[in-house]
C-alpha positions in Angstrom: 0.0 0.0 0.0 1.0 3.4 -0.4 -0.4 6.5 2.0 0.6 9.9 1.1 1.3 11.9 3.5 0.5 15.8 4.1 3.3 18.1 3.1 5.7 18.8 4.2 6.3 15.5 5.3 10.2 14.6 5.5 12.5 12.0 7.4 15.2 12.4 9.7 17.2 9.2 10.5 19.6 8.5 13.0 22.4 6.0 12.8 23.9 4.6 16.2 28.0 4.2 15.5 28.4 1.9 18.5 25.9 -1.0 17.8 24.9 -2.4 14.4 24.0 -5.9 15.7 20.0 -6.6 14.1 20.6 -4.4 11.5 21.4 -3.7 8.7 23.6 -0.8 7.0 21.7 0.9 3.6 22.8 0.0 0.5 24.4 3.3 -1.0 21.5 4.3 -3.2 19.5 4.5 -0.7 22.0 6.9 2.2 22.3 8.9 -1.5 18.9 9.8 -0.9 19.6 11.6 2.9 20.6 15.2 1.3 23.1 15.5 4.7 25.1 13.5 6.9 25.4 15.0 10.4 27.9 13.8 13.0 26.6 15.5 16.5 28.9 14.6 19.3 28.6 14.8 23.2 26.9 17.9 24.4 28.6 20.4 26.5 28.7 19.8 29.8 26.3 22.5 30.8 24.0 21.6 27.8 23.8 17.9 29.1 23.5 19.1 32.7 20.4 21.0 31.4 18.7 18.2 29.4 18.9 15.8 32.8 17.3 18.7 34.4 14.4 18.9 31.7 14.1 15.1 31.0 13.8 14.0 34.8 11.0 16.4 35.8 7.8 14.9 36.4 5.7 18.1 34.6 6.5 17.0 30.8 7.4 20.2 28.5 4.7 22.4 27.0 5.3 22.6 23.6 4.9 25.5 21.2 4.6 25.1 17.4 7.1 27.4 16.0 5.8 27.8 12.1 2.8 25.7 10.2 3.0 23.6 7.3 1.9 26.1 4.9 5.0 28.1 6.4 7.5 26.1 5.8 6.4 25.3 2.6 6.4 29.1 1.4 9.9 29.7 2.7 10.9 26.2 1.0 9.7 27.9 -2.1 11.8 30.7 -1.4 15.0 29.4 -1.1 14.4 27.7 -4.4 13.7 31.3 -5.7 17.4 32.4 -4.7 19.3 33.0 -7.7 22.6 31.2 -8.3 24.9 31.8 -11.1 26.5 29.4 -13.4 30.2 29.5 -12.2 29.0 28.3 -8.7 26.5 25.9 -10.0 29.4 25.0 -12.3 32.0 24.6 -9.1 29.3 22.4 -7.5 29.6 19.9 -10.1 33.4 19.8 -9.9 33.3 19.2 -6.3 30.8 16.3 -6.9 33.0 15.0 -10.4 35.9 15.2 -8.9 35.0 12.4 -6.3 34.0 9.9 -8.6 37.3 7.8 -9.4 36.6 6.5 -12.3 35.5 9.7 -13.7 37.4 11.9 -15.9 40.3 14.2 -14.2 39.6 12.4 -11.0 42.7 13.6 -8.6 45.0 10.4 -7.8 44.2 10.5 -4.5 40.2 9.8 -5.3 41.6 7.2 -7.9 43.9 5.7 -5.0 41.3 6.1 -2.0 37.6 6.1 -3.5 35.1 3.7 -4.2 32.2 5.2 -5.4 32.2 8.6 -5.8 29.1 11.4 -4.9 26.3 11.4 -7.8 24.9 14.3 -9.6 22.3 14.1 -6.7 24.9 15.1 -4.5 25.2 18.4 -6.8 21.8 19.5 -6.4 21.7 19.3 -2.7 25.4 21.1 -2.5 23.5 24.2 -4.7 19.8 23.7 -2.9 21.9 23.7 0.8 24.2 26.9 -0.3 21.0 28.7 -1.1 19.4 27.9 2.1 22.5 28.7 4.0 23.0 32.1 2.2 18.7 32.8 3.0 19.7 32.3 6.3 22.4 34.3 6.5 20.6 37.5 5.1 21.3 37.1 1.6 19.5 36.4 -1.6 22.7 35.2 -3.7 24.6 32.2 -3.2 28.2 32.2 -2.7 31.4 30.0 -3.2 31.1 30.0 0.7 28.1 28.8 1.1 29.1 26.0 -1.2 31.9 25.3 0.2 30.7 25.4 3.9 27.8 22.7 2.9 30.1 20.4 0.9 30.9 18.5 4.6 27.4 17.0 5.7 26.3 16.5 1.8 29.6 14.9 0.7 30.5 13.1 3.7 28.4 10.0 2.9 28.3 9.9 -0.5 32.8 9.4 -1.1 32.9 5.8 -0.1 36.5 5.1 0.7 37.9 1.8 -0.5 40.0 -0.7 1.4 43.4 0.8 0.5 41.5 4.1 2.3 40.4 2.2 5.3 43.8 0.6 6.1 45.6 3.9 5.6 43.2 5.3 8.3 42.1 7.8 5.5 38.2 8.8 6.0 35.8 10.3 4.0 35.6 13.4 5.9 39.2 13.5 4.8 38.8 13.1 1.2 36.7 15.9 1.3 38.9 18.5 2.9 40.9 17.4 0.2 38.6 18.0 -2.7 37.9 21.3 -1.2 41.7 21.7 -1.8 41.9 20.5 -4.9 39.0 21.9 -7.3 39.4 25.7 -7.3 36.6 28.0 -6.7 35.1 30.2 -9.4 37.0 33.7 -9.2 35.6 37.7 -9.4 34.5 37.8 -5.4 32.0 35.1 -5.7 
């Protein structure tokens, strides 16, 4: 059966490093469909101190709704309304070709270190993400920052390092610093 669901209906999904036993790990299509990957460690000392507070109370918390559907929906719409121009949308693509080893160019160290490389998926959510980081930030343009300050939780997931990778202690979050390095950024104060 298939039930659709009311807008804006989306899924967050949490992964437990520590324990995989009784489950299984998604194939990589399917991770390629999560736009970010998110590593939140520990909290702060005080922050965890305050969440025991909050969490062994025996009044529960009143929530407040902080925006509607319709809301959310309208400023989704208008961070797809942000312009971005072609040599960004361009640099996006190079981040995400660059990591696919078997692609053309491909630096040596994705040939030596990299499985499977980000799809154009992974292009489309670097450009979406920049625009809503630049929204947020005040601005109705996106910049090579914004890109480039994104290009962590969207690429993270998607360069799957290879055994050479793993045995070398060489991560994907690693690989990525590096193709940050390596494919240069549009020039002209974008």
């Amino acid at each position: 059966f298939t039930y659709k669901l009311p807008e804006p209906f989306f899924v967050l999904a949490t992964q437990n490093p520590i324990e995989q036993e009784g489950t299984y790990a998604l194939p990589q299509s399917q991770q390629d469909r999560f736009m970010f990957s998110s590593i939140i460690g520990h909290l702060p000392r005080a922050q965890e101190i305050e969440v025991i507070e909050q969490t062994t109370r025996s009044t529960a918390p009143k929530l407040e709704r902080v925006m509607t559907g319709e809301e959310l929906l309208h400023y989704q719409r208008i961070v797809r309304e942000v312009p971005v121009v072609e040599p960004i949308v361009r640099y996006a693509v190079q981040l995400a070709a660059a990591s696919r080893p078997a692609g053309k160019g491909a630096p040596d160290f994705v040939r030596d270190y990299v499985a499977w490389g980000a799809s154009a998926r992974a292009s489309i959510y670097l450009v979406l993400a920049a625009k809503a980081r630049a929204v947020l930030d005040g601005r109705f343009h996106v910049a090579v920052k914004d890109i480039q300050a994104v290009a962590m939780p969207v690429l993270r997931h998607r360069v799957v390092t290879n055994f050479r990778a793993e045995s070398a202690r060489i991560k994907s979050e690693d690989l990525v610093k590096k193709l940050l390095e390596y494919v240069k950024p549009p020039s002209s104060g974008l």
